[in-house]
mmCIF file of the N, C-alpha and C atoms, coordinates in Angstrom:
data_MODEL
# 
_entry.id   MODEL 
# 
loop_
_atom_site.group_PDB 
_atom_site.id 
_atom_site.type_symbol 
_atom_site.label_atom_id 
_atom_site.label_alt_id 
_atom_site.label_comp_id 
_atom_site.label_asym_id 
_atom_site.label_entity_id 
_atom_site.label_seq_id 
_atom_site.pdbx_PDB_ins_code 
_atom_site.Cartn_x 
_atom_site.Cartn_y 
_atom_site.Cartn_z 
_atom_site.occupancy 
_atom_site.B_iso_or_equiv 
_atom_site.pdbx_formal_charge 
_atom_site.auth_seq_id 
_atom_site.auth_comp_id 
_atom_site.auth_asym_id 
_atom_site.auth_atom_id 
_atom_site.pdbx_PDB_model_num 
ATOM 1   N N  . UNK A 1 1  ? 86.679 -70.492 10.458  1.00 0.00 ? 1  UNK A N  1 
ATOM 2   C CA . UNK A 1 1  ? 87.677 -69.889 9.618   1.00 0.00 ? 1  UNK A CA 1 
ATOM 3   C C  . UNK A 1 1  ? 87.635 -70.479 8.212   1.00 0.00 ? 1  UNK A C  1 
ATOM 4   N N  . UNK A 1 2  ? 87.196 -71.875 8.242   1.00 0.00 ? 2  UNK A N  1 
ATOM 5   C CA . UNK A 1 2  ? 87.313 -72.315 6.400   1.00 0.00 ? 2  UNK A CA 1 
ATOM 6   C C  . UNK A 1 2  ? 86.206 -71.743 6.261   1.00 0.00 ? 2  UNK A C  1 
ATOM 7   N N  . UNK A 1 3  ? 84.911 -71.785 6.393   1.00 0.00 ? 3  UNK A N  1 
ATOM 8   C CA . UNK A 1 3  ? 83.750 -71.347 5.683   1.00 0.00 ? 3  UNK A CA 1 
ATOM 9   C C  . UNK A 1 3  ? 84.311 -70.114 5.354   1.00 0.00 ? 3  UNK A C  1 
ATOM 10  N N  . UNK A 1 4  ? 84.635 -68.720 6.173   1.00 0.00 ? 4  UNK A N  1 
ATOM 11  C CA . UNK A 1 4  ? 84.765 -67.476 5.689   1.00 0.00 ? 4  UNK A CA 1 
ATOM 12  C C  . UNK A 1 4  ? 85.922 -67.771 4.647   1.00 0.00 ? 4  UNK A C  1 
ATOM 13  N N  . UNK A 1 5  ? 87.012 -68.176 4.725   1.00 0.00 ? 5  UNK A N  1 
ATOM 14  C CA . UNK A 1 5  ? 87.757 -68.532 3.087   1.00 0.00 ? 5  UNK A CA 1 
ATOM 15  C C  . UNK A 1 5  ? 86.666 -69.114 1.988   1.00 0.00 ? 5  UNK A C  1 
ATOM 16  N N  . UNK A 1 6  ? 86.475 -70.090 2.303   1.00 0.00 ? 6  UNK A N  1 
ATOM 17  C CA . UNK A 1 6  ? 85.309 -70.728 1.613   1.00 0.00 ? 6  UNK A CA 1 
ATOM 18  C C  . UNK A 1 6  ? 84.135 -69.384 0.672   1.00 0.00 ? 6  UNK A C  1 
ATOM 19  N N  . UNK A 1 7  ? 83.951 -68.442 1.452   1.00 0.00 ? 7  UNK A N  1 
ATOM 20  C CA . UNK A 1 7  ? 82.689 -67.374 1.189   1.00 0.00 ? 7  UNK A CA 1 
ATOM 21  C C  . UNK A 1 7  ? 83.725 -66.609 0.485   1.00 0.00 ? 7  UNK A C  1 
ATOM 22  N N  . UNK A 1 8  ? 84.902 -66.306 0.965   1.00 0.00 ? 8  UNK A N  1 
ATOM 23  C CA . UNK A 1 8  ? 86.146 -64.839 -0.003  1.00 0.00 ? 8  UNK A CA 1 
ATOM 24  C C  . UNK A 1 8  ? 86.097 -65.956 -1.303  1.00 0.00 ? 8  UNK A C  1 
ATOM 25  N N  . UNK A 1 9  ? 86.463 -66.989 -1.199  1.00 0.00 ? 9  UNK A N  1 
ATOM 26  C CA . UNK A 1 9  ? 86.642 -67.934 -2.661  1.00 0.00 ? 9  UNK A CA 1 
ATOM 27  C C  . UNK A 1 9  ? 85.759 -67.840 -3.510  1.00 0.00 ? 9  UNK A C  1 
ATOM 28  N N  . UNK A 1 10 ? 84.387 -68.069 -3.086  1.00 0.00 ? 10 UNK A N  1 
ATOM 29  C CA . UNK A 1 10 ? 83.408 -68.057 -4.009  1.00 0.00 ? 10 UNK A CA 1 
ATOM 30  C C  . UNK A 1 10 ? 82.878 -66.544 -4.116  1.00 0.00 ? 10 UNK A C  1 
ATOM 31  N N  . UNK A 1 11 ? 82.887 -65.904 -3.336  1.00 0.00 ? 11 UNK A N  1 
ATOM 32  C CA . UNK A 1 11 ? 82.661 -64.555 -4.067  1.00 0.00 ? 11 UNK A CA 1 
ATOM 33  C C  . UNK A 1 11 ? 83.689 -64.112 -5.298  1.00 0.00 ? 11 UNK A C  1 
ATOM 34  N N  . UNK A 1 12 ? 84.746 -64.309 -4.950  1.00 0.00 ? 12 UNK A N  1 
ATOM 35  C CA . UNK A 1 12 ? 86.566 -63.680 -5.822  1.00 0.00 ? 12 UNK A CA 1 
ATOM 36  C C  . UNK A 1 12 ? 85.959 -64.554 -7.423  1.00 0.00 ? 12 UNK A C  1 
ATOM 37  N N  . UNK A 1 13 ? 85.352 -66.197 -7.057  1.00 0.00 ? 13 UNK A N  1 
ATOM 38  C CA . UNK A 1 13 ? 85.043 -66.820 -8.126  1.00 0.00 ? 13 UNK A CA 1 
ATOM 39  C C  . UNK A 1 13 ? 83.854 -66.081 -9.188  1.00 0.00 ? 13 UNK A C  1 
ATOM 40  N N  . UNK A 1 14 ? 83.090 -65.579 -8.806  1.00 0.00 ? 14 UNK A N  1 
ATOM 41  C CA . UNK A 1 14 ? 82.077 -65.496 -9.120  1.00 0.00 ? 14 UNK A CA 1 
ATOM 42  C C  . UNK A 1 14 ? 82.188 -64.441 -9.586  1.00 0.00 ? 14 UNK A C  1 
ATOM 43  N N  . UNK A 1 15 ? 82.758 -63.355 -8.690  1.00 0.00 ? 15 UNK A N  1 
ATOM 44  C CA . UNK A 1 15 ? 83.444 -62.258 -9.896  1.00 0.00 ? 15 UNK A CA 1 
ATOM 45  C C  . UNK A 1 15 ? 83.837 -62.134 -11.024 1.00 0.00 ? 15 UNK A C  1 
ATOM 46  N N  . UNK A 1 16 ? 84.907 -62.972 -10.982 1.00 0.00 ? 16 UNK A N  1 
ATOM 47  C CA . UNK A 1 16 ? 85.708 -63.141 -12.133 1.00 0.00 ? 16 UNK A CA 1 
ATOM 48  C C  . UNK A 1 16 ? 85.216 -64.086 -13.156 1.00 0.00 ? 16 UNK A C  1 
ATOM 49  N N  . UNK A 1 17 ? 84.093 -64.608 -13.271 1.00 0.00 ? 17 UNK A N  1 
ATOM 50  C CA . UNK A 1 17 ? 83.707 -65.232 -14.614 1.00 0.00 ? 17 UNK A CA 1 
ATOM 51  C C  . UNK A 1 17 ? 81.969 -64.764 -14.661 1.00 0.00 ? 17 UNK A C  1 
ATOM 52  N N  . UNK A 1 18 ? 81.506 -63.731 -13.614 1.00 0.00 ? 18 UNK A N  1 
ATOM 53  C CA . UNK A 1 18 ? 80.260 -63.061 -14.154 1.00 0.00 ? 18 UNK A CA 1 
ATOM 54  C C  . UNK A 1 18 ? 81.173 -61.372 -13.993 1.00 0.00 ? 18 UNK A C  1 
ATOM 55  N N  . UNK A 1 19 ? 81.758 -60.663 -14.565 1.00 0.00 ? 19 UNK A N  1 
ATOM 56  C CA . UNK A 1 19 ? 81.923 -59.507 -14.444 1.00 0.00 ? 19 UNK A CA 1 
ATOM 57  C C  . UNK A 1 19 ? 81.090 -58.356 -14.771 1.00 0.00 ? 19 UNK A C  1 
ATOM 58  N N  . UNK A 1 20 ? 80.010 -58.876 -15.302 1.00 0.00 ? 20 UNK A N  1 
ATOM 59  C CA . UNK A 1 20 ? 78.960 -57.495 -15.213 1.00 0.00 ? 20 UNK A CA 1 
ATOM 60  C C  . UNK A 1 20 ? 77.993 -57.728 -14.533 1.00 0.00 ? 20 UNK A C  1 
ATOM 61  N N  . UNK A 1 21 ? 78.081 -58.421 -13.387 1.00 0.00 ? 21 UNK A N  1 
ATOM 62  C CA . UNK A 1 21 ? 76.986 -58.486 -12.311 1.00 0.00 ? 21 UNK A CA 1 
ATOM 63  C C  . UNK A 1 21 ? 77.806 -57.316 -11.189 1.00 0.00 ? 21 UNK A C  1 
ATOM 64  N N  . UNK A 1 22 ? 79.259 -57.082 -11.331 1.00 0.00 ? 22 UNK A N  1 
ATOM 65  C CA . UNK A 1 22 ? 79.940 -56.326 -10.504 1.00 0.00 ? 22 UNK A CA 1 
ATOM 66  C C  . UNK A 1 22 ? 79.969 -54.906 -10.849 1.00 0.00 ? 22 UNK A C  1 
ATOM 67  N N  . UNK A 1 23 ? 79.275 -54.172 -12.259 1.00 0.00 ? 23 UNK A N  1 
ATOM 68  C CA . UNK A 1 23 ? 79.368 -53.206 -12.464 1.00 0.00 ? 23 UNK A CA 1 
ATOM 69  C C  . UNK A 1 23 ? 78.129 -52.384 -12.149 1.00 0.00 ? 23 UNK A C  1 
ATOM 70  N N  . UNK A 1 24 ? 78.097 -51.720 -12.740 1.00 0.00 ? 24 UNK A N  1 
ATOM 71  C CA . UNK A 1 24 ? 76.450 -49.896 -11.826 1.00 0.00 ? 24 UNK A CA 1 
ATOM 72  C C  . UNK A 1 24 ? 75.763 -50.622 -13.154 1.00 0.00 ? 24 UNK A C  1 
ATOM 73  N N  . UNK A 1 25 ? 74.639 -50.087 -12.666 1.00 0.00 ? 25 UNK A N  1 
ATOM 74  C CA . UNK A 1 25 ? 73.508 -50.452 -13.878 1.00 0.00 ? 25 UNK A CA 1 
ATOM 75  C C  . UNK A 1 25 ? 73.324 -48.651 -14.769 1.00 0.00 ? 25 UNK A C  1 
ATOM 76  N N  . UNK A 1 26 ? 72.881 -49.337 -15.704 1.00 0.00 ? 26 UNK A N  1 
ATOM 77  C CA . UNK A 1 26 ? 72.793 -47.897 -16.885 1.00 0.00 ? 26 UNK A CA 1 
ATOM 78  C C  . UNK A 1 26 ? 72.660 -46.880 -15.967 1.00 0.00 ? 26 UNK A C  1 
ATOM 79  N N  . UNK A 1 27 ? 71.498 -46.679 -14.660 1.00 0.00 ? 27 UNK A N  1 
ATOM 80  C CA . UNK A 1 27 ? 71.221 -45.787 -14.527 1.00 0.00 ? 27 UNK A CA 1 
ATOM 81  C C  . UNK A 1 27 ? 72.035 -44.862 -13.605 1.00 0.00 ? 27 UNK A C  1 
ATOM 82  N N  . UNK A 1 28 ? 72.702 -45.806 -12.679 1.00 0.00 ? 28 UNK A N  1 
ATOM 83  C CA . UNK A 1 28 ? 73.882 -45.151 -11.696 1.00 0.00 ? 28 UNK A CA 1 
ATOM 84  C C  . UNK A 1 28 ? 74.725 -44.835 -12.447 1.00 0.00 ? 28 UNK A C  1 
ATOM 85  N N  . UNK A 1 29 ? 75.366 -45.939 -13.363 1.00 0.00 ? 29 UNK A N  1 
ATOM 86  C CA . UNK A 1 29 ? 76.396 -45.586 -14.072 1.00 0.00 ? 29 UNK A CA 1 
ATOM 87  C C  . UNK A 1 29 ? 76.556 -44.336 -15.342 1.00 0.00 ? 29 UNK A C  1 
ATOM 88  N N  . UNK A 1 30 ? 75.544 -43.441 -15.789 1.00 0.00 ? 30 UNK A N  1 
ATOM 89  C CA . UNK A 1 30 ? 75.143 -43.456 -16.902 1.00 0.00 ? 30 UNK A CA 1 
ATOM 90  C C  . UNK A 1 30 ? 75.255 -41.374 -16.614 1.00 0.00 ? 30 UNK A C  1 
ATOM 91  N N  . UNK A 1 31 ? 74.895 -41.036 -17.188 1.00 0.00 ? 31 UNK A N  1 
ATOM 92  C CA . UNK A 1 31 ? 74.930 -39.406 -17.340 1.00 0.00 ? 31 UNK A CA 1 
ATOM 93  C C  . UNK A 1 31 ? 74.323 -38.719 -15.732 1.00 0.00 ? 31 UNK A C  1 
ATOM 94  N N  . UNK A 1 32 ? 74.510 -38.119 -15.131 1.00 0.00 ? 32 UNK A N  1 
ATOM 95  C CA . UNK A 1 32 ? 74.198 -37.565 -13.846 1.00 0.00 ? 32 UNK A CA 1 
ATOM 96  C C  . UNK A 1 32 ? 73.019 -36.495 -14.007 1.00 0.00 ? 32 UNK A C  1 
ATOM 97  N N  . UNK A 1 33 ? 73.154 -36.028 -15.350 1.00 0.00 ? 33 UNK A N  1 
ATOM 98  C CA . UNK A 1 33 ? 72.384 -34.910 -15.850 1.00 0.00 ? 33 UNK A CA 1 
ATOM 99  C C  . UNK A 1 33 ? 70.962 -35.042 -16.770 1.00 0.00 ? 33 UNK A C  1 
ATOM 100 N N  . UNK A 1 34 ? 70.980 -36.757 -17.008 1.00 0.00 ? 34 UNK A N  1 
ATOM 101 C CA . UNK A 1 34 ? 69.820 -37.372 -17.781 1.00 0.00 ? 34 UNK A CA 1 
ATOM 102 C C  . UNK A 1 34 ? 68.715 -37.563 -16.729 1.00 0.00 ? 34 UNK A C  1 
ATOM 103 N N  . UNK A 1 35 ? 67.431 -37.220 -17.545 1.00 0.00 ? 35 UNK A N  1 
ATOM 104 C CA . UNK A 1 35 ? 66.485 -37.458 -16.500 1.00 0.00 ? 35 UNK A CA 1 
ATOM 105 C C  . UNK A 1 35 ? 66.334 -38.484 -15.540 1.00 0.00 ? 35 UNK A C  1 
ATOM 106 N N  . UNK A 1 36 ? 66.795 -39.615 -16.063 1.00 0.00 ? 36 UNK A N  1 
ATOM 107 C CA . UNK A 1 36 ? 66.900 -41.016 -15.502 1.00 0.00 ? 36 UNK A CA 1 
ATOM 108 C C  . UNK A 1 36 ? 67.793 -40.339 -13.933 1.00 0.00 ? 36 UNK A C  1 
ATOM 109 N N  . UNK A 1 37 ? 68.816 -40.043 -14.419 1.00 0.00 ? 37 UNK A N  1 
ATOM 110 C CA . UNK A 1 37 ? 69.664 -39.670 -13.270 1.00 0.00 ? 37 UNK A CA 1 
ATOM 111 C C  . UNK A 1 37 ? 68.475 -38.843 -12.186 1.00 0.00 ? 37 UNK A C  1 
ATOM 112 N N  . UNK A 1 38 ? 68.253 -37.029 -13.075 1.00 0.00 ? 38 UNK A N  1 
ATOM 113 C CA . UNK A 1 38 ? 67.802 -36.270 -11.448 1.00 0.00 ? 38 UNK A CA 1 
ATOM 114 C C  . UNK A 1 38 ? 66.632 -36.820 -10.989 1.00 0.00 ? 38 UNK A C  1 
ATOM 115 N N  . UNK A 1 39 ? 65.608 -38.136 -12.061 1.00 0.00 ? 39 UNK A N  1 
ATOM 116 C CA . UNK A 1 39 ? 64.506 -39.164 -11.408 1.00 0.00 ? 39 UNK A CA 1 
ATOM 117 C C  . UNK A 1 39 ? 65.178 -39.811 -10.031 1.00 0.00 ? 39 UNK A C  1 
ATOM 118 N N  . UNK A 1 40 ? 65.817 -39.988 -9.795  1.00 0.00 ? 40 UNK A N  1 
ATOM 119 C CA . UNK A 1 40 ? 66.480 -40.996 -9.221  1.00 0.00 ? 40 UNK A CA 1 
ATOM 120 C C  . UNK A 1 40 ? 67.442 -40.222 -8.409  1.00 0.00 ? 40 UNK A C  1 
ATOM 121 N N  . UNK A 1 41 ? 67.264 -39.016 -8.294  1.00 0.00 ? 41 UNK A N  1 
ATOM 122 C CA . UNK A 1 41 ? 68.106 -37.990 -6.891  1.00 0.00 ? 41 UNK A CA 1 
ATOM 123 C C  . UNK A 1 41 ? 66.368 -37.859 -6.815  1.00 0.00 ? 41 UNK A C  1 
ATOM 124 N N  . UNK A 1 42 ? 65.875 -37.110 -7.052  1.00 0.00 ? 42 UNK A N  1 
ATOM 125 C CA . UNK A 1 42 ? 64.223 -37.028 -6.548  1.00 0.00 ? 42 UNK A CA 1 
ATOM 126 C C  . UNK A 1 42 ? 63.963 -37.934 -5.882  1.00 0.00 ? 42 UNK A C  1 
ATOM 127 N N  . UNK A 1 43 ? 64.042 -39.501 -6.365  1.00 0.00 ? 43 UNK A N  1 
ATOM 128 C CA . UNK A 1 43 ? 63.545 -40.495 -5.537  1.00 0.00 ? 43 UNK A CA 1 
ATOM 129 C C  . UNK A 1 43 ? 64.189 -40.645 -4.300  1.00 0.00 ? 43 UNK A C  1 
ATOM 130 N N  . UNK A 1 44 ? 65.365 -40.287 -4.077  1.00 0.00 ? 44 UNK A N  1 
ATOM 131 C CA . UNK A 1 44 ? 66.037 -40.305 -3.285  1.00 0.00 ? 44 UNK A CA 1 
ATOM 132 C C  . UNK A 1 44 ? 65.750 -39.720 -2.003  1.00 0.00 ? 44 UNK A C  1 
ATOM 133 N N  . UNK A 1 45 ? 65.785 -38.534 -2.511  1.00 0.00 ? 45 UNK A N  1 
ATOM 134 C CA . UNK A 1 45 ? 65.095 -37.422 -1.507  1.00 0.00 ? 45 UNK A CA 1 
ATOM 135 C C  . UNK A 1 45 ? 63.797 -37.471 -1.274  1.00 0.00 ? 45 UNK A C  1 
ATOM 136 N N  . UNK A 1 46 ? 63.147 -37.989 -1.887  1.00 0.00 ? 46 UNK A N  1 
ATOM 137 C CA . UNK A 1 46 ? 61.647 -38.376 -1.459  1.00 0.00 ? 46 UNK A CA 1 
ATOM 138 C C  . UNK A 1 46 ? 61.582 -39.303 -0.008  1.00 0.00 ? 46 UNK A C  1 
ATOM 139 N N  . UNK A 1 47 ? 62.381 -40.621 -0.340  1.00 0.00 ? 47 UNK A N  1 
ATOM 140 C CA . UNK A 1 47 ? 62.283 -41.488 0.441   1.00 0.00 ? 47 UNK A CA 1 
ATOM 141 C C  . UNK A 1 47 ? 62.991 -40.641 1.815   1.00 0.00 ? 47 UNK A C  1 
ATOM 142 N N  . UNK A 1 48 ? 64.142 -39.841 2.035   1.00 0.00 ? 48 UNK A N  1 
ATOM 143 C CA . UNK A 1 48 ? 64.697 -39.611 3.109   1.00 0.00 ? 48 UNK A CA 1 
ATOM 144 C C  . UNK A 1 48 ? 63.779 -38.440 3.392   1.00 0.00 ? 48 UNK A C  1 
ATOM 145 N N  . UNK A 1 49 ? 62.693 -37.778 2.889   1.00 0.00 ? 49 UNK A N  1 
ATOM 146 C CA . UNK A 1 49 ? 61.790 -36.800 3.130   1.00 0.00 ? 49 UNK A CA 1 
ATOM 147 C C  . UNK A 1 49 ? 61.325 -38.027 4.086   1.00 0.00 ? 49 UNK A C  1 
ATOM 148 N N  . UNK A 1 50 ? 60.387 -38.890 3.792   1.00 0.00 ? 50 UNK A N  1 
ATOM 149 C CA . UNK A 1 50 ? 59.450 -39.786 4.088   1.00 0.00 ? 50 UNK A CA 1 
ATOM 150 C C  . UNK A 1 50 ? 59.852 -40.586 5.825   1.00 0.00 ? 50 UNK A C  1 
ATOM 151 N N  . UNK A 1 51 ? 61.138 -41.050 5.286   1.00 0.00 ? 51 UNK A N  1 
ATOM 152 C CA . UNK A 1 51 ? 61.559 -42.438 6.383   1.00 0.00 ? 51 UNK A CA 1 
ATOM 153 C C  . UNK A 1 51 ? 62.435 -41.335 7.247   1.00 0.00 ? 51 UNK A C  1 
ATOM 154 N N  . UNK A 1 52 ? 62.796 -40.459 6.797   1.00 0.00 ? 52 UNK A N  1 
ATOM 155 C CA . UNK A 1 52 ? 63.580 -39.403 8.087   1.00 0.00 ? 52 UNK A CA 1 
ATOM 156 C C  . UNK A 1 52 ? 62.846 -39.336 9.172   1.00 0.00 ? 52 UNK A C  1 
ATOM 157 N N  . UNK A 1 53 ? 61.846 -38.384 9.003   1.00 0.00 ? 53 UNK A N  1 
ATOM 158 C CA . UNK A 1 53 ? 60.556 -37.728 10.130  1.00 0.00 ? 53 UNK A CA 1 
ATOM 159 C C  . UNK A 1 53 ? 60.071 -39.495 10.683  1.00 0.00 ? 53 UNK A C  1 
ATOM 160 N N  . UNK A 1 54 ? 59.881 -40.694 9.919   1.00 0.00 ? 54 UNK A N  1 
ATOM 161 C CA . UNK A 1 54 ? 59.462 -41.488 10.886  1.00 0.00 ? 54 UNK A CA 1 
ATOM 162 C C  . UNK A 1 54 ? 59.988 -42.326 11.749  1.00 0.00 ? 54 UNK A C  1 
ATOM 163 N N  . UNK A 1 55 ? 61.570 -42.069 11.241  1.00 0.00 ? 55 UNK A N  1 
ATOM 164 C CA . UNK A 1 55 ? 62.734 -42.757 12.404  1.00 0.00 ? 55 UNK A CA 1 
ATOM 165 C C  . UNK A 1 55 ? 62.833 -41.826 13.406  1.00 0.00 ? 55 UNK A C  1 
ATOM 166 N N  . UNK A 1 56 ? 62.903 -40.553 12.669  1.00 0.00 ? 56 UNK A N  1 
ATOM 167 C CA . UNK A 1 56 ? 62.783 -39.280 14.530  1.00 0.00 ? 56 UNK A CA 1 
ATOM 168 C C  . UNK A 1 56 ? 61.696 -40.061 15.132  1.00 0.00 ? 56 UNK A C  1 
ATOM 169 N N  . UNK A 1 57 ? 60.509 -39.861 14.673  1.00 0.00 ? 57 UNK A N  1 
ATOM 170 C CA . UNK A 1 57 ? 59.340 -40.579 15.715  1.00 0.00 ? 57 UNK A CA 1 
ATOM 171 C C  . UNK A 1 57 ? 59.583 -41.540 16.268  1.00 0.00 ? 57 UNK A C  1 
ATOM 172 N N  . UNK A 1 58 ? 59.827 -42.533 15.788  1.00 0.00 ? 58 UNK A N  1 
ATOM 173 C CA . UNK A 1 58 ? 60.430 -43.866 16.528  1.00 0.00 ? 58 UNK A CA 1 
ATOM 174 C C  . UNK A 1 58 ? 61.720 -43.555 17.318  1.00 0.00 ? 58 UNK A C  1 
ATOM 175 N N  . UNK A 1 59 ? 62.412 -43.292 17.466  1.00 0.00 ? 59 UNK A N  1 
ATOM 176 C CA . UNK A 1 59 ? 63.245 -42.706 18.195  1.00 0.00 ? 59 UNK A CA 1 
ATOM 177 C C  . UNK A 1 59 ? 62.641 -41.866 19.924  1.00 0.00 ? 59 UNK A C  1 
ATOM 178 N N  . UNK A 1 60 ? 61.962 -40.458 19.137  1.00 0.00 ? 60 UNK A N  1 
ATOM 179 C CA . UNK A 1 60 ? 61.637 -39.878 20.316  1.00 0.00 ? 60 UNK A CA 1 
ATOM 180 C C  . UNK A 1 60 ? 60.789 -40.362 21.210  1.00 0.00 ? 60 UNK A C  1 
ATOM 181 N N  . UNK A 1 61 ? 59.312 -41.541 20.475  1.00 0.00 ? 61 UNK A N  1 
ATOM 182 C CA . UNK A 1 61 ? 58.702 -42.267 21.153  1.00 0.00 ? 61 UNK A CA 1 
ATOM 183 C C  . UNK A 1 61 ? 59.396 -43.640 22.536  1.00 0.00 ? 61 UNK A C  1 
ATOM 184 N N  . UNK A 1 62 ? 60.942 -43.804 21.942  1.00 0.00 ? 62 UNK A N  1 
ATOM 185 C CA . UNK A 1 62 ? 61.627 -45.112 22.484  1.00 0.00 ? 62 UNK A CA 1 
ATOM 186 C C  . UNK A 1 62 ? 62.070 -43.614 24.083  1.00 0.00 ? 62 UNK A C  1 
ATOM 187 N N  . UNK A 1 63 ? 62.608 -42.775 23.289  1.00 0.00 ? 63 UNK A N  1 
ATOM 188 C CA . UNK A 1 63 ? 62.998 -41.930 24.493  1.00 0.00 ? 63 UNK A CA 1 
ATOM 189 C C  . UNK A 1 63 ? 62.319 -41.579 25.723  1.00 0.00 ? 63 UNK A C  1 
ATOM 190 N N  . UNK A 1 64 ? 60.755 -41.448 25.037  1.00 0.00 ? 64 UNK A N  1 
ATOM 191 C CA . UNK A 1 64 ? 60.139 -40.891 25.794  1.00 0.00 ? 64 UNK A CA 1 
ATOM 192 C C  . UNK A 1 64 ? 59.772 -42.257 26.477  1.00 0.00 ? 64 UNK A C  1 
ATOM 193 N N  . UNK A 1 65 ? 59.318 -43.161 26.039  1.00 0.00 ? 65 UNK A N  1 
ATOM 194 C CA . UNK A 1 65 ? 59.148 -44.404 27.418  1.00 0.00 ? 65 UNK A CA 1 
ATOM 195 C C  . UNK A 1 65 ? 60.213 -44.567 28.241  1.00 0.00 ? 65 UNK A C  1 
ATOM 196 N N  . UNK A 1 66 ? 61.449 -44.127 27.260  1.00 0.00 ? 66 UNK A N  1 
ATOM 197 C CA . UNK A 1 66 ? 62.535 -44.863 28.679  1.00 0.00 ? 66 UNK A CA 1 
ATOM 198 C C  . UNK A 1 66 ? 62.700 -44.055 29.856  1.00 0.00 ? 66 UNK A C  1 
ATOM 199 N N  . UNK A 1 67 ? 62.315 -42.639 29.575  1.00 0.00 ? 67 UNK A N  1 
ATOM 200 C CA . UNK A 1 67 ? 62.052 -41.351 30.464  1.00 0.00 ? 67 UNK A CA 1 
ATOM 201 C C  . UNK A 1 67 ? 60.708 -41.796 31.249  1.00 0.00 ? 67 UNK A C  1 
ATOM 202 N N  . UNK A 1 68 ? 59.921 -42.029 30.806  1.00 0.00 ? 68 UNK A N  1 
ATOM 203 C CA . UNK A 1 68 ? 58.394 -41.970 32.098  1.00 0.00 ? 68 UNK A CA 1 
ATOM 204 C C  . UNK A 1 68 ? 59.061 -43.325 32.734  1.00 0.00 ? 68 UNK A C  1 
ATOM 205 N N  . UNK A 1 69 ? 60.024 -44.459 32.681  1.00 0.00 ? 69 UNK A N  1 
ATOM 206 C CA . UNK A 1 69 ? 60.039 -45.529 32.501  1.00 0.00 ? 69 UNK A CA 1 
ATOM 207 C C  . UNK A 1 69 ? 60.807 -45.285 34.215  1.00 0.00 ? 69 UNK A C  1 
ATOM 208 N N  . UNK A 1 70 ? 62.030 -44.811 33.536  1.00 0.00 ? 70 UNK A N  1 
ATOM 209 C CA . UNK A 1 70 ? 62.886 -43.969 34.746  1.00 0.00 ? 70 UNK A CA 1 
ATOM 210 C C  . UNK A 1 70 ? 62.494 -43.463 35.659  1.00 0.00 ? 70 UNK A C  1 
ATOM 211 N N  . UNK A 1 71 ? 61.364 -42.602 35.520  1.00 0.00 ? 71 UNK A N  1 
ATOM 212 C CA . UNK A 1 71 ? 60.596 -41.498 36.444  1.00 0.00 ? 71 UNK A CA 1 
ATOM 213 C C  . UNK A 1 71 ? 59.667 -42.807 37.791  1.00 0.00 ? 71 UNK A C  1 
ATOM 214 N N  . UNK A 1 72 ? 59.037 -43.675 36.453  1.00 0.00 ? 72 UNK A N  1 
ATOM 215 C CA . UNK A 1 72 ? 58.447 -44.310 37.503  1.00 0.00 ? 72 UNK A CA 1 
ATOM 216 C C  . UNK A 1 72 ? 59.211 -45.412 38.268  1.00 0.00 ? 72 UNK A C  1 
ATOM 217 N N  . UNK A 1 73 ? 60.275 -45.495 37.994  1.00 0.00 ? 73 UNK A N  1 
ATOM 218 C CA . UNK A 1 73 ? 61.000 -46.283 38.904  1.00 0.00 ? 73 UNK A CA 1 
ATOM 219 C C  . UNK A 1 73 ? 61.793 -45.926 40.096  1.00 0.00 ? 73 UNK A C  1 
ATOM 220 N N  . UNK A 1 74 ? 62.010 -44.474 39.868  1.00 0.00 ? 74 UNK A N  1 
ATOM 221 C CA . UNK A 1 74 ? 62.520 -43.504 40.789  1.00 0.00 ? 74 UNK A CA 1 
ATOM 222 C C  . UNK A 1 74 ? 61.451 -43.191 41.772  1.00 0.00 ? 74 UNK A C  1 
ATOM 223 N N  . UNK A 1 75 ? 59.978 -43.320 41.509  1.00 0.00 ? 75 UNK A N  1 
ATOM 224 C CA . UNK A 1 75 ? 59.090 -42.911 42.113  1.00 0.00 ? 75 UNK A CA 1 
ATOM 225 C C  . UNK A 1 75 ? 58.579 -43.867 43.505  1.00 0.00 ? 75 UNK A C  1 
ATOM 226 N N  . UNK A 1 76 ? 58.856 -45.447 42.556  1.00 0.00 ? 76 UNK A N  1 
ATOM 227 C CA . UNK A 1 76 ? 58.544 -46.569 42.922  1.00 0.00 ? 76 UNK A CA 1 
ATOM 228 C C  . UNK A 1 76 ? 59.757 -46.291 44.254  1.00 0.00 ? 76 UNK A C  1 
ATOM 229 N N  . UNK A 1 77 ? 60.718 -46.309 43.865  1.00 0.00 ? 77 UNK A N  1 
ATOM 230 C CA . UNK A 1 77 ? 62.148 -46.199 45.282  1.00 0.00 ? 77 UNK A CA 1 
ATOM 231 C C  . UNK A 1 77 ? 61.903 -45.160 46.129  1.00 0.00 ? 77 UNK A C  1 
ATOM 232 N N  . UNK A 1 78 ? 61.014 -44.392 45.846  1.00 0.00 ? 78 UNK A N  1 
ATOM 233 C CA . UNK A 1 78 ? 61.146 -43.335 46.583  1.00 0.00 ? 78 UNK A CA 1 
ATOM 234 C C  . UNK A 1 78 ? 60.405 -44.051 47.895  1.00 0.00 ? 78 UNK A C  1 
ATOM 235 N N  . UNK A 1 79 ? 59.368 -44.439 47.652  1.00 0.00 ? 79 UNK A N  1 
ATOM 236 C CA . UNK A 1 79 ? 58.005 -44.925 48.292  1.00 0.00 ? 79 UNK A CA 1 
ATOM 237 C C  . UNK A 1 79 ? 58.341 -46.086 49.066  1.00 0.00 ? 79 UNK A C  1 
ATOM 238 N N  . UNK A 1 80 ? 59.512 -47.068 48.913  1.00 0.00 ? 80 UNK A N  1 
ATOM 239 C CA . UNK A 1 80 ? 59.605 -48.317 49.758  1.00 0.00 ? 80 UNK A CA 1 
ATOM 240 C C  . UNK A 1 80 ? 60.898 -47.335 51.050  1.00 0.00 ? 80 UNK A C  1 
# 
């Protein structure tokens, strides 16, 4: 319990005498409609183009072992 006070203290500290480490940088913060901005929805959507389709894969691959995984253990009980 002191360390986590300890961690709210020094964060609350650190805030309050660096205050522009707590704000958006030009580019979040900055026009929505500047190229900088729709660069940076593009990138966005690039990456969730990219890492989407390969978390499904990882996913359906975990499914599909735990399914043959099941099957053969059901198979295994069947047999004793």
């Amino acid at each position: 319990m002191i360390k986590l006070s300890l961690l709210k203290r020094t964060i609350l500290l650190s805030s309050l005498l660096s205050p522009s480490m707590i704000l958006a940088c030009a580019t979040c913060f900055g026009d929505p409609n500047s190229n900088a901005g729709k660069g940076m929805d593009m990138a966005i959507l690039t990456l969730l183009g990219i890492i989407g389709p390969i978390l499904f894969a990882i996913a359906a691959g975990i499914i599909s072992i735990g399914l043959k995984s099941k099957k053969i253990n059901q198979d295994l009980n069947k047999n004793d």
